[in-house]
C-alpha positions as protocol buffer text, in pm:
chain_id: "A"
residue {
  index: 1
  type: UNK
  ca { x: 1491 y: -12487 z: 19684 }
}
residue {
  index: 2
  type: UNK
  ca { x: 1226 y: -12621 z: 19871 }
}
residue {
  index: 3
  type: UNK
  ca { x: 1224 y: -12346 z: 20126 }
}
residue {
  index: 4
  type: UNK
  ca { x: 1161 y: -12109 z: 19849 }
}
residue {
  index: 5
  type: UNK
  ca { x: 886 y: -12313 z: 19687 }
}
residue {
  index: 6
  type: UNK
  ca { x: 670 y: -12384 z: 20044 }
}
residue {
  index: 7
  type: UNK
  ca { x: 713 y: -12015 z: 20166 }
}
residue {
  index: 8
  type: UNK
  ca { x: 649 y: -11846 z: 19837 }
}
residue {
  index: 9
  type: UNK
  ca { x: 553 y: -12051 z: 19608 }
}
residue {
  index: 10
  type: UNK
  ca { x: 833 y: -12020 z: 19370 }
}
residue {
  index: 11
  type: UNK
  ca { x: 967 y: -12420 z: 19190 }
}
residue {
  index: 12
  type: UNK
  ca { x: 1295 y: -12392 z: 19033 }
}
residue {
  index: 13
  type: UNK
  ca { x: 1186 y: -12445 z: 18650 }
}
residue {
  index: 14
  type: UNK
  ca { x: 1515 y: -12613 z: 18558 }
}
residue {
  index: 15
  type: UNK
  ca { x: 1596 y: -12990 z: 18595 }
}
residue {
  index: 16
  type: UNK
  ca { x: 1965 y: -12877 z: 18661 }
}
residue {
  index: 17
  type: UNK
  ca { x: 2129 y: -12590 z: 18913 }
}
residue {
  index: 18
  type: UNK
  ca { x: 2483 y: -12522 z: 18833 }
}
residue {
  index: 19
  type: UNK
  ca { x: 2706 y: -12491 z: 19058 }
}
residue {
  index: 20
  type: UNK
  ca { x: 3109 y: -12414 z: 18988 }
}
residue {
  index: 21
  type: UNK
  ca { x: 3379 y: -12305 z: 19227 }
}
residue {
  index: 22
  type: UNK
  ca { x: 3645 y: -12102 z: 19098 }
}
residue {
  index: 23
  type: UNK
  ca { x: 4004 y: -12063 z: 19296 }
}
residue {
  index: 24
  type: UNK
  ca { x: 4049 y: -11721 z: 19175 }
}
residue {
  index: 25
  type: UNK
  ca { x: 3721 y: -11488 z: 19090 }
}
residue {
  index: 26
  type: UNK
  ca { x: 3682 y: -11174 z: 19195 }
}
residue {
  index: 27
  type: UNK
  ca { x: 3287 y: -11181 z: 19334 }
}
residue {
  index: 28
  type: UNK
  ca { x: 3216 y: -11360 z: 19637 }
}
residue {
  index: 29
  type: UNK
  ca { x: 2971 y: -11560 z: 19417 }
}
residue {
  index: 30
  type: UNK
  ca { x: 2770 y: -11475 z: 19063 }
}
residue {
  index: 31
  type: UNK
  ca { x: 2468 y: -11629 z: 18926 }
}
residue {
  index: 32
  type: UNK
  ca { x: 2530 y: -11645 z: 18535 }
}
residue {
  index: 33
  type: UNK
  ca { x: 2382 y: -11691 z: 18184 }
}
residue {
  index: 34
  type: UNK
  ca { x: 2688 y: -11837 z: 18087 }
}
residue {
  index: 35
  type: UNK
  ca { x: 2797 y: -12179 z: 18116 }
}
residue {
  index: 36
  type: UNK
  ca { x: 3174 y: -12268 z: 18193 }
}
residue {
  index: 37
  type: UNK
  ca { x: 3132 y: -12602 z: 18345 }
}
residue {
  index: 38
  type: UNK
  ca { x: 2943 y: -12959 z: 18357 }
}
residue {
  index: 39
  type: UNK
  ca { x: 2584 y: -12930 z: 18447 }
}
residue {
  index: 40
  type: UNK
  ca { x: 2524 y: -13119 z: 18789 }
}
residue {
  index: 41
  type: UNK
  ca { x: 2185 y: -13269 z: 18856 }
}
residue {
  index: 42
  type: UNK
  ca { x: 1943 y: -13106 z: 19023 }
}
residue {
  index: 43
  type: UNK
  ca { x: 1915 y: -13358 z: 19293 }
}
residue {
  index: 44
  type: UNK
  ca { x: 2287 y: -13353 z: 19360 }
}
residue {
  index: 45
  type: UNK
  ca { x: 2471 y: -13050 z: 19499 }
}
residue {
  index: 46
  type: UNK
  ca { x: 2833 y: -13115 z: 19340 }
}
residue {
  index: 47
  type: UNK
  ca { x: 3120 y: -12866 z: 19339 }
}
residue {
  index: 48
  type: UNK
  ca { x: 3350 y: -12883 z: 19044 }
}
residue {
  index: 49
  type: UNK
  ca { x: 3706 y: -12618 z: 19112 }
}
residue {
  index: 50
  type: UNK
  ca { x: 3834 y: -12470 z: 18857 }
}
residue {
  index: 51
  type: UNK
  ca { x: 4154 y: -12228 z: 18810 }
}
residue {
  index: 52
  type: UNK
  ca { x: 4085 y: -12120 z: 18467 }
}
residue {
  index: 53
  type: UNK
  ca { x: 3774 y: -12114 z: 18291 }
}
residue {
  index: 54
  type: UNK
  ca { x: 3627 y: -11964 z: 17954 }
}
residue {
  index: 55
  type: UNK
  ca { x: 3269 y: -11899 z: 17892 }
}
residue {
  index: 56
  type: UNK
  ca { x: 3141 y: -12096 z: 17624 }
}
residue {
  index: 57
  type: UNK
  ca { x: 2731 y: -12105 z: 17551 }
}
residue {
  index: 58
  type: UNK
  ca { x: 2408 y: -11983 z: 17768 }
}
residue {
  index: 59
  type: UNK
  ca { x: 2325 y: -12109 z: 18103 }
}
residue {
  index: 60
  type: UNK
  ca { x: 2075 y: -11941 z: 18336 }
}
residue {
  index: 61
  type: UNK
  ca { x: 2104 y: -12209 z: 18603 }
}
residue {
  index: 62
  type: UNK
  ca { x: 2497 y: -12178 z: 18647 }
}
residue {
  index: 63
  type: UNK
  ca { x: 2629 y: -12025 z: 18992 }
}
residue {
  index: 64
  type: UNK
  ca { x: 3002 y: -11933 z: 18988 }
}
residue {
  index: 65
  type: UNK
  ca { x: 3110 y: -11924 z: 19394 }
}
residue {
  index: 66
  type: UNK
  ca { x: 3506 y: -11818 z: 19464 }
}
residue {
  index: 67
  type: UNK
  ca { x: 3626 y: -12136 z: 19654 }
}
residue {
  index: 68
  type: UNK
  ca { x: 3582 y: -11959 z: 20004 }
}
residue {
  index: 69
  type: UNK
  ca { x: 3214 y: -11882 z: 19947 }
}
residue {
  index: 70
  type: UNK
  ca { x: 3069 y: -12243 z: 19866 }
}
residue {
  index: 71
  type: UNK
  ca { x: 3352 y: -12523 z: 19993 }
}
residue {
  index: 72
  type: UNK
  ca { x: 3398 y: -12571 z: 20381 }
}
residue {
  index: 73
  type: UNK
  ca { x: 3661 y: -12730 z: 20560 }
}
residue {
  index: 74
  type: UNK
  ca { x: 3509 y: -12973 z: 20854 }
}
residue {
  index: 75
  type: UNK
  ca { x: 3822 y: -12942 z: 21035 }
}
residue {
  index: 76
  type: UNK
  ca { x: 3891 y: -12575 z: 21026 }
}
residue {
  index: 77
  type: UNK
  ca { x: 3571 y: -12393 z: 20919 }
}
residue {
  index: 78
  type: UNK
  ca { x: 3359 y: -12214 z: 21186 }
}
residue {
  index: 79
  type: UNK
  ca { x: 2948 y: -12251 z: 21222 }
}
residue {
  index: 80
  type: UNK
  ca { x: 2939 y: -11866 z: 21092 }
}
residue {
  index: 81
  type: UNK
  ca { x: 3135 y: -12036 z: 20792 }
}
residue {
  index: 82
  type: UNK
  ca { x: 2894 y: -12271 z: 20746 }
}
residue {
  index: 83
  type: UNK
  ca { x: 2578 y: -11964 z: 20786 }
}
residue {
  index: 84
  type: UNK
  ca { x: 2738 y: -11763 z: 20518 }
}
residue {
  index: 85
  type: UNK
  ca { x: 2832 y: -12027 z: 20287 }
}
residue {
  index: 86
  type: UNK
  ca { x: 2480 y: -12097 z: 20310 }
}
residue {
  index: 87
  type: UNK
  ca { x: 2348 y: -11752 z: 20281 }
}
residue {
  index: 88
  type: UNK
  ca { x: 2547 y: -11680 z: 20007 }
}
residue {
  index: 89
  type: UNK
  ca { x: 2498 y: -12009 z: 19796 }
}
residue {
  index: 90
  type: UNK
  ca { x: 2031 y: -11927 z: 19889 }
}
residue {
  index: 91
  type: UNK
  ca { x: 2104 y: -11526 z: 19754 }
}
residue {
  index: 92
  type: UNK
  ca { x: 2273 y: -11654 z: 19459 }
}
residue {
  index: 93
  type: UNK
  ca { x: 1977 y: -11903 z: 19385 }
}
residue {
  index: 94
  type: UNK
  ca { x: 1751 y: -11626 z: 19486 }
}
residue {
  index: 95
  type: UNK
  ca { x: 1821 y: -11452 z: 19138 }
}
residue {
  index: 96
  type: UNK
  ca { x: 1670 y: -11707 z: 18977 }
}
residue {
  index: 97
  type: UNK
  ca { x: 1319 y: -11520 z: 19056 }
}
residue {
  index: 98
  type: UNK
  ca { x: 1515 y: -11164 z: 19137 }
}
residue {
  index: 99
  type: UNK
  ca { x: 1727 y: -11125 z: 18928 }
}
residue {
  index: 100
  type: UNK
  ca { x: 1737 y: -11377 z: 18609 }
}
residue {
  index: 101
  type: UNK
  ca { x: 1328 y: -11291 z: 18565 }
}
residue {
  index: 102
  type: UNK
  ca { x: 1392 y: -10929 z: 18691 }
}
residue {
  index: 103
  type: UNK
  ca { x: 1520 y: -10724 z: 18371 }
}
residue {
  index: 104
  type: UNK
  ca { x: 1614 y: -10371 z: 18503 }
}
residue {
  index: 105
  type: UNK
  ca { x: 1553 y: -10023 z: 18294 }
}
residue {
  index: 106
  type: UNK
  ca { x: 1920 y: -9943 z: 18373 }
}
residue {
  index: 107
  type: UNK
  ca { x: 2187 y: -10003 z: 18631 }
}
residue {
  index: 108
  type: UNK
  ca { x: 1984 y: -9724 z: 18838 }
}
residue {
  index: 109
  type: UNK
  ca { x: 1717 y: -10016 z: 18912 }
}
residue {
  index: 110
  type: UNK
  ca { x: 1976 y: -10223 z: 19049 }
}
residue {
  index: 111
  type: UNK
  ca { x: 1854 y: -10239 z: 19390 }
}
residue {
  index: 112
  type: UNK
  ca { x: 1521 y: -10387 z: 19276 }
}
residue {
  index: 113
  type: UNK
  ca { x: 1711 y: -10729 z: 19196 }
}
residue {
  index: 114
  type: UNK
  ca { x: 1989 y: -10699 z: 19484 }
}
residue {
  index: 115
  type: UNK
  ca { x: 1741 y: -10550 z: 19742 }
}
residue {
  index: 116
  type: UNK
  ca { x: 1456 y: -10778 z: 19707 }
}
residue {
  index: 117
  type: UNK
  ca { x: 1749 y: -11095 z: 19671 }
}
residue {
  index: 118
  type: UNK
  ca { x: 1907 y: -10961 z: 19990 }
}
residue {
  index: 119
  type: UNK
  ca { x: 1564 y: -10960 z: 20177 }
}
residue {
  index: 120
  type: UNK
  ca { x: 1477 y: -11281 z: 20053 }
}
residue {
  index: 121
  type: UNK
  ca { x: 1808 y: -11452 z: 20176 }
}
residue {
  index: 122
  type: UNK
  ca { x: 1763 y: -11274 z: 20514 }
}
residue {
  index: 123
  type: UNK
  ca { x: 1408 y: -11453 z: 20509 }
}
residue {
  index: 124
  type: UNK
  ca { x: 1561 y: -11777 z: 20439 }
}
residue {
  index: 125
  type: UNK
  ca { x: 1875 y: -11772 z: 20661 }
}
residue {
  index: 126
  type: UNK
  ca { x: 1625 y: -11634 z: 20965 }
}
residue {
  index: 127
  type: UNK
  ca { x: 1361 y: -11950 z: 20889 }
}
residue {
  index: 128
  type: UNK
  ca { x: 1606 y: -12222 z: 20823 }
}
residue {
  index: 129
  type: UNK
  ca { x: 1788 y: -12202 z: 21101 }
}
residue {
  index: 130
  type: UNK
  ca { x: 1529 y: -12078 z: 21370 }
}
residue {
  index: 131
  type: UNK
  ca { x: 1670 y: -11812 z: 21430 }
}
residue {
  index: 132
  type: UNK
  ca { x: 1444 y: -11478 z: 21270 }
}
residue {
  index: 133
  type: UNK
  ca { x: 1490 y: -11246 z: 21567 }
}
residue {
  index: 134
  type: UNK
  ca { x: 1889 y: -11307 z: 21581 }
}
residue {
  index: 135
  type: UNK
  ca { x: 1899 y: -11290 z: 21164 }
}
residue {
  index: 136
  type: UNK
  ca { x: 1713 y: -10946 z: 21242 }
}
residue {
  index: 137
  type: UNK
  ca { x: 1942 y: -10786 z: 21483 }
}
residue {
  index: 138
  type: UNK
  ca { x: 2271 y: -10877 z: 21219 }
}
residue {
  index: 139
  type: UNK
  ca { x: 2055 y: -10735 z: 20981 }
}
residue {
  index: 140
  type: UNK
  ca { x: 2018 y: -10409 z: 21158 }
}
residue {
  index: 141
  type: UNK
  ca { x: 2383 y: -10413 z: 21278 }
}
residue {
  index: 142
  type: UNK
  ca { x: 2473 y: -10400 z: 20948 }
}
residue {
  index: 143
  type: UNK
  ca { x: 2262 y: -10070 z: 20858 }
}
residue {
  index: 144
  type: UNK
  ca { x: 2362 y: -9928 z: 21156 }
}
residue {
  index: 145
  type: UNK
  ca { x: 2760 y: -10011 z: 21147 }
}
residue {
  index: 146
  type: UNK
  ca { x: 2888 y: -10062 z: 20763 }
}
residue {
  index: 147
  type: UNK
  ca { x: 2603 y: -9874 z: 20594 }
}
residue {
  index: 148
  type: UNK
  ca { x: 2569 y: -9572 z: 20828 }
}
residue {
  index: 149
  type: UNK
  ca { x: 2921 y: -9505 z: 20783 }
}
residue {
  index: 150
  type: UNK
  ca { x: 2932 y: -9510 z: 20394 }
}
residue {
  index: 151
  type: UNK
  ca { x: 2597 y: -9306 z: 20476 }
}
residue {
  index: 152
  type: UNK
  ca { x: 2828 y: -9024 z: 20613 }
}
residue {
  index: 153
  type: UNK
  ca { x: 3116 y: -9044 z: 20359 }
}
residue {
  index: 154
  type: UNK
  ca { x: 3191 y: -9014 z: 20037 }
}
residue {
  index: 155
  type: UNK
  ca { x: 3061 y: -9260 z: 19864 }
}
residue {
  index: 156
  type: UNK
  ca { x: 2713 y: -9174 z: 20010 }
}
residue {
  index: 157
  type: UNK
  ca { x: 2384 y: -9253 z: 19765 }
}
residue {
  index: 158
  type: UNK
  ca { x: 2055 y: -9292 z: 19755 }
}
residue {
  index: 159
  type: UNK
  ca { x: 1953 y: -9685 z: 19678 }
}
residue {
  index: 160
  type: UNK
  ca { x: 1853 y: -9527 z: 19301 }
}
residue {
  index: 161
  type: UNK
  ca { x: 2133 y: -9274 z: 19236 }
}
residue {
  index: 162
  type: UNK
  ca { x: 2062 y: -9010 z: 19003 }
}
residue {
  index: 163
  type: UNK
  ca { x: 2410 y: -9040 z: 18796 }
}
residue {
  index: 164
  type: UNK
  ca { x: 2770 y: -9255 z: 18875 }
}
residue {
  index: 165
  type: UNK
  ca { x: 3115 y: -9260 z: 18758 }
}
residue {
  index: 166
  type: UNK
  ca { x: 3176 y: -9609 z: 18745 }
}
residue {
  index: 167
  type: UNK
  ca { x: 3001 y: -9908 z: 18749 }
}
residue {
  index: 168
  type: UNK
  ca { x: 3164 y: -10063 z: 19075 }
}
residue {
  index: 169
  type: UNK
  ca { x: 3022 y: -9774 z: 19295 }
}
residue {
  index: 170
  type: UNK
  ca { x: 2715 y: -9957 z: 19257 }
}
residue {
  index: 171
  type: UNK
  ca { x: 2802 y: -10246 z: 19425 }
}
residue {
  index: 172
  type: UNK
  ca { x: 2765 y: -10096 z: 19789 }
}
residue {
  index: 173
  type: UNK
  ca { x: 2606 y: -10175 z: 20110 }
}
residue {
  index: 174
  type: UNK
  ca { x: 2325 y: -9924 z: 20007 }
}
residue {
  index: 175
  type: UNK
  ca { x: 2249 y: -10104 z: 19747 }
}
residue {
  index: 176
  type: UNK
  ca { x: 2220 y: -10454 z: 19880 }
}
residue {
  index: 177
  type: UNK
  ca { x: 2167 y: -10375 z: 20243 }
}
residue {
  index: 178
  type: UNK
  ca { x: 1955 y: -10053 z: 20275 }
}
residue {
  index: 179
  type: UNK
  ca { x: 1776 y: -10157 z: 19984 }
}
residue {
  index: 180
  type: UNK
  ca { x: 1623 y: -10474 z: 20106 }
}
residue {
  index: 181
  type: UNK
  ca { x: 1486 y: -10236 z: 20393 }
}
């Protein structure tokens, strides 16, 4: 939070930020307008697990992390752990200003919010750490590895695709990735 507020100038305009860890969820991590869980304060980063949950009333400030993307293990986890539960936990926050305040046309503008999120985290995880040229050279690792081979197959798209066949083709490397390029 306070990375995003003295590099761009953005203060979190809730007194609470949400965060829940769910066992068994599908996303890595999802920030919501729905509420399923306590509100923590905003000065205390609390994880509350959860196996089953049922959305109940509007939220913009709730996060919903699968276990593996926001709770380490001191014993077991790994520092790149520790860097992506980090990364993952600033993108998700991110949406507060790309994504929560970003209303796309259609699902073809999707890249706007997940582009401009994805940049933004790459920003953050490069800064906080010290590390900017190293967070580069991942960053163009992963164009050049993961994204130039969905480049050459099938699923292949521009980061605004003209048309799609289901939603979860959306969800792709070119979208995230290439679009934050």
């Amino acid at each position: 939070m306070k990375w995003d507020e003295d590099t761009f100038g953005l203060e979190y305009d809730l007194d609470l930020f949400n965060v829940v860890a769910v066992e068994s969820f599908n996303m890595g991590a999802m920030a919501s307008k729905q509420l399923i869980a306590n509100c923590v304060p905003r000065s205390t980063l609390t994880q509350h697990v959860i196996s089953e949950f049922h959305l109940k009333q509007e939220n913009k400030s709730l996060n919903v992390f699968n276990t593996s993307c926001v709770l380490a293990d001191p014993v077991t986890s790994s520092d790149a752990n520790y860097l992506n539960i980090e990364r993952i936990i600033g993108h998700e926050y991110f949406h507060n200003w790309t994504g929560n305040r970003v209303t796309c046309r259609d699902w073809f503008q999707l890249t706007l919010k997940e582009g401009l999120t994805v940049f933004r985290d790459q920003q953050f995880s490069g800064q906080i750490n010290k590390c900017e040229a190293v967070k580069r050279i991942q960053t163009v690792l992963v164009v050049r590895g993961p994204q130039y081979k969905e480049d050459a197959g099938p699923m292949s798209h521009p980061i605004r695709p003209d048309s799609y066949i289901a939603m979860d083709n959306f969800y792709t490397n070119t979208v995230y990735r290439k679009g934050a390029e």
